[in-house]
N, C-alpha and C positions, 0 to 999 in steps of 0.2 A: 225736356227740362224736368228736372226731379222735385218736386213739390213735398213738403214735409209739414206734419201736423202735432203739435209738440201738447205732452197733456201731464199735470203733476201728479205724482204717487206719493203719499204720505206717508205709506209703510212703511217704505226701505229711501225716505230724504232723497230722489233722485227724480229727473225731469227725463219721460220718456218721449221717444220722436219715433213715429213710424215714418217710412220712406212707400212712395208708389208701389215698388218691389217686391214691398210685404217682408223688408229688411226693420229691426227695431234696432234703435239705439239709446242707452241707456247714459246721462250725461250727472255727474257729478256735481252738485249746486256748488260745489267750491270749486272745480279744477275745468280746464277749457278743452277744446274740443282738438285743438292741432297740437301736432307732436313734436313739434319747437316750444312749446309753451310750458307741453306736460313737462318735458326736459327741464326748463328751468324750474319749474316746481320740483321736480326729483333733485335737482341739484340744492335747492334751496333747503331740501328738508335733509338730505345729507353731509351738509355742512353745520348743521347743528350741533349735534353730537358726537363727539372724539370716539371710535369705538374702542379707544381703549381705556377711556376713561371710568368712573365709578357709578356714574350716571348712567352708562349702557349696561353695563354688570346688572346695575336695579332695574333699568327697562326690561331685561330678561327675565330675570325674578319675579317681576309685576306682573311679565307672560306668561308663566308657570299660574301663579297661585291667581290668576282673572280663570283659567282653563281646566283648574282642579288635576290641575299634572307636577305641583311642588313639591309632591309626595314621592313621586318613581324619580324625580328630577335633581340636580346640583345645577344649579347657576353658574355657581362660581367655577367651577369645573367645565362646565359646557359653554362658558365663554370663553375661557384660554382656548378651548378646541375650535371658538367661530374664528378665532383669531389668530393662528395658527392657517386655518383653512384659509383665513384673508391672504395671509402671506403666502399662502402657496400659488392662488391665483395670482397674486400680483407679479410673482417672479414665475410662472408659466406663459404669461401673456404678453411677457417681455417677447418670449420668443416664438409663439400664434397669439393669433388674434382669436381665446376663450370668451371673450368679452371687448367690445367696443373700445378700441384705444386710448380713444377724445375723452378725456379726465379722469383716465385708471387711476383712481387715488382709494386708498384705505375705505375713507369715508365712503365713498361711490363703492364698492365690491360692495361692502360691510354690510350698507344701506341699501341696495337697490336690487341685491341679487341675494345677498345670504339669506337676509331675515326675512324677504317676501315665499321663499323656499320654507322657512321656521313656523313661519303663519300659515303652514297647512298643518302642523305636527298636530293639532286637536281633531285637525276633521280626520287624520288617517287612523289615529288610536279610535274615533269610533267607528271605525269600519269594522264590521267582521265580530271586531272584540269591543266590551265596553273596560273602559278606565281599570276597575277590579280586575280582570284578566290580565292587563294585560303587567298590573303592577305583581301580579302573582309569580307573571313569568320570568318579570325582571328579577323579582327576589328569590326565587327558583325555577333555577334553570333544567330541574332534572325530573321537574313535571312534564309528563310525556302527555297528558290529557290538554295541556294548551298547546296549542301549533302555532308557530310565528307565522305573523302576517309576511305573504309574498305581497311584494311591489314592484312594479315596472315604472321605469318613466322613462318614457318613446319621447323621441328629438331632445335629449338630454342636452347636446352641445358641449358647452364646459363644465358639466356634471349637475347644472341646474333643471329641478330642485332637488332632485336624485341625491346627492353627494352630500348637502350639510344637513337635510334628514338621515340618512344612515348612519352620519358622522353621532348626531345624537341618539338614537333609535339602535343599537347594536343586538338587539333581541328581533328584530326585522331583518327580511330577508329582501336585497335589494338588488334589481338588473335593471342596468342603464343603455338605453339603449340607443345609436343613433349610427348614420351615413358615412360621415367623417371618420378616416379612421386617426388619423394624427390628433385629433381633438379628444378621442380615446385615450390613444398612450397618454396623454396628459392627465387626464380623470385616474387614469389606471397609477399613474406614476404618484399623483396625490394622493390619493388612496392608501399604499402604502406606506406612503411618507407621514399619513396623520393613524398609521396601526389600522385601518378600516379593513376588518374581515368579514363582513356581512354584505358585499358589493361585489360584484361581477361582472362586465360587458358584454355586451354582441352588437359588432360591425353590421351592419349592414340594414338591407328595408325589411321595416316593420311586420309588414304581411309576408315577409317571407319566412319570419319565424313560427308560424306554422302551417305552413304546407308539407303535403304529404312526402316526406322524403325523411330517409334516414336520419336520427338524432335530431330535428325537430318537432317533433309532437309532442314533448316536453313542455311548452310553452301552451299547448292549446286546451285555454278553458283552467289554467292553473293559479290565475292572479287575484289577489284578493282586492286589489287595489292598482291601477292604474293613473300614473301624474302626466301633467302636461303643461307645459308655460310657452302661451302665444305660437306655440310651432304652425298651424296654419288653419285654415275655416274649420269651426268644430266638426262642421257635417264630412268632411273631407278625412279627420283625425279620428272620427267615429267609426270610417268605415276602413279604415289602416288596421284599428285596433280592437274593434268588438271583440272577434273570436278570442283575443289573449284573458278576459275577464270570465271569472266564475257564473256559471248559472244556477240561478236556482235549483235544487232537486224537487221536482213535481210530485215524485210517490208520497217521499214522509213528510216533503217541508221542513226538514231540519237544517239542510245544507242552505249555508250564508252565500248571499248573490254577493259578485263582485258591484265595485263602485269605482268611476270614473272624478278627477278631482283634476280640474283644468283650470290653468290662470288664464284670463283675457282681459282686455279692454276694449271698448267700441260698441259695434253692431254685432246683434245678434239676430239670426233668422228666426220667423217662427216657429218650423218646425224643432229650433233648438229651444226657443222660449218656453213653449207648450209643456216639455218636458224634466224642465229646471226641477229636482230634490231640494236645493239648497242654494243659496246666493248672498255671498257675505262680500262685502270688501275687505281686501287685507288692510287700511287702516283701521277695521272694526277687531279686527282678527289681533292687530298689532298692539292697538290702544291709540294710536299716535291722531296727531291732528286731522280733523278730516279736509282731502281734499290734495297730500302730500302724493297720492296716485290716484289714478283711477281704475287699477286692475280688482280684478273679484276672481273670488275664487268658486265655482260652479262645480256641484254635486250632480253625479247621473246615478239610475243605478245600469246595472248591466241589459236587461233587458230593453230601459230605453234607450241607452246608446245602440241596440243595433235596430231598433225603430231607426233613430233616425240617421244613420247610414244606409237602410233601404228605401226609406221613404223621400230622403233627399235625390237618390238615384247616383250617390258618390261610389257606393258598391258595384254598378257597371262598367265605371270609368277605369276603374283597378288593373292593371296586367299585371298579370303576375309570368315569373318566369317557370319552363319547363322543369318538372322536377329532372334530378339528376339521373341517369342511368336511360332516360328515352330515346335516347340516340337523336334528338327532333332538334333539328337548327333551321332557321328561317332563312328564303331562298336568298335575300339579301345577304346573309352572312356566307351563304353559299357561293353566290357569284363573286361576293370580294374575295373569298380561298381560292378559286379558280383562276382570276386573274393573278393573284399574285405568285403562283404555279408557271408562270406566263413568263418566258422572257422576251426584256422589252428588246425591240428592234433597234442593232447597231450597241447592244449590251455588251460588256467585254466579261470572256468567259474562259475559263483557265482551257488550255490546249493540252489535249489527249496526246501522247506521244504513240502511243500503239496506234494509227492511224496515220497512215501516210499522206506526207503531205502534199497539196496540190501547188505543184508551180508552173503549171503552164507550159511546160517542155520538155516531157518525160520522153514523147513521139517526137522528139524534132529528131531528122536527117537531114546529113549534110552530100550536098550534092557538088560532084568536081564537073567544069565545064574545057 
């Protein structure tokens, strides 16, 4: 039986519970613990607001100029594109499932998925670059002394948060990456349909984008910035994706470490606690009422996301596949080629005409009595 010992934090308004496990969980004094509940809280604060109304227009606005980004920003401009990108999900999810069927409505994309993506836009403009960079780059573009921030964000899914950050961010460089590949063409298909030329996909698992094989090593060590929203235990997602993040350079100290920037809710272990940069809720992030989610959004830098991918021991668990050209296939793959080499007994098999046929009485004599 799991016994739990619950103690207040003043700092950041939230009620902490350690578990036996040495698992922490961190509970929202407005919002509840099961995910029927949270849901109706999502839905209730979603229904508030029309996003197409004049009211979300100044909510965006209000998130600009709380973040000191009204300056590189248009509101008014960057909301026709959240909304835009609404309709694109909504009519893409008609036909997969991008997102949870059960109450696809305007409000629900707009609310739950767009702008909890929009409420990382401050923590990635200070990665790497501060605010003055990065408005230098937006206002010139043929400064070769600022370099756009590269970003990944691993288990995108239906392009979240990946997709309506780059939609606003077009001076970043963005690969979304995820398993699925039909939930791609979809990313990929909205993409072009909202002009996005700063976004690019790759199919497939995450560690395998760099391994040692031809036209992968592109990826390894290149990102300034890696996202993530709920895709699965951070310590698991740590050890997926350290290698893609920037490391520090040791000689001069000049070179900028990459940083990890992951949504969650719930429990946290502590070798992830211990570690935490940074820890905001996106209703802090957003402005909005507190208590409308309980997701935060959690800062690493590089060096500790791959502490805690070794120290959890989730970098054992990893298999990765053979690179390409080894000729090395595994004896299981081997025995099922062999039998299927194999014809089955009483199989019907086209007949060789060059081969004479056996009928039983090539030798018969007939004998007179």
């Amino acid at each position: 039986m799991m016994t739990t010992a619950f103690s207040f934090s003043s700092t950041n308004s939230a009620i902490t519970s350690t578990t036996r496990g040495g698992i922490r969980k961190q509970h929202h004094p407005f919002s509840t613990s099961t995910s029927s509940s949270e849901e109706e809280v999502w839905n209730r604060a979603a229904e508030e607001i029309d996003p197409y109304s004049e009211e979300a227009k100044l909510n965006l606005s209000n998130f600009y100029k709380r973040h000191n980004i009204d300056s590189i920003k248009d509101a008014e401009k960057d909301h026709k594109k959240l909304l835009r990108l609404t309709e694109q999900v909504l009519s893409w999810n008609q036909r997969l499932n991008l997102i949870s069927r059960k109450d696809c409505t305007p409000e629900v994309v707009y609310h739950r998925h767009i702008l909890p993506s929009i409420a990382l836009m401050p923590l990635v403009l200070k990665s790497s670059h501060d605010d003055t960079d990065d408005n230098n780059n937006n206002n010139n573009n043929n400064n070769n002394n600022s370099q756009p921030l590269k970003i990944v964000d691993v288990g995108t899914g239906g392009g979240f948060p990946g997709l309506p950050l780059a939609l606003l961010l077009p001076h970043c460089e963005f690969t979304l990456v995820d398993s699925i590949q039909k939930k791609l063409v979809a990313v990929s298909e909205m993409a072009a349909e909202l002009d996005v030329e700063n976004v690019r996909i790759h199919c497939g698992r995450c560690e395998e984008m760099y391994a040692e094989r031809e036209g992968r090593m592109e990826h390894l060590g290149k990102y300034d910035v890696c996202l993530g929203r709920s895709v699965t235990a951070l310590p698991r997602f740590c050890a997926w994706m350290y290698p893609l993040l920037k490391k520090q350079q040791q000689q001069d100290g000049d070179g900028e470490e990459g940083r990890l920037i992951y949504i969650i809710g719930g429990e946290l272990e502590d070798v992830v606690e211990s570690r935490i940069q940074s820890d905001t809720y996106l209703d802090e992030l957003l402005d909005r009422e507190e208590g409308t989610s309980d997701k935060r959004a959690l800062i690493f830098m590089a060096n500790d996301v791959e502490e805690i991918a070794f120290e959890s021991g989730e970098v054992d668990k990893i298999v990765r596949s053979a690179p390409a050209g080894t000729g090395k296939k595994s004896k299981k793959k081997k025995n099922q080629q062999q039998r299927t080499n194999k014809v089955a007994k009483g199989a019907w098999q086209k007949r060789d005409n060059s081969v004479k046929k056996e009928r039983g009485y090539d030798d018969f004599q007939r004998f007179e009595f």
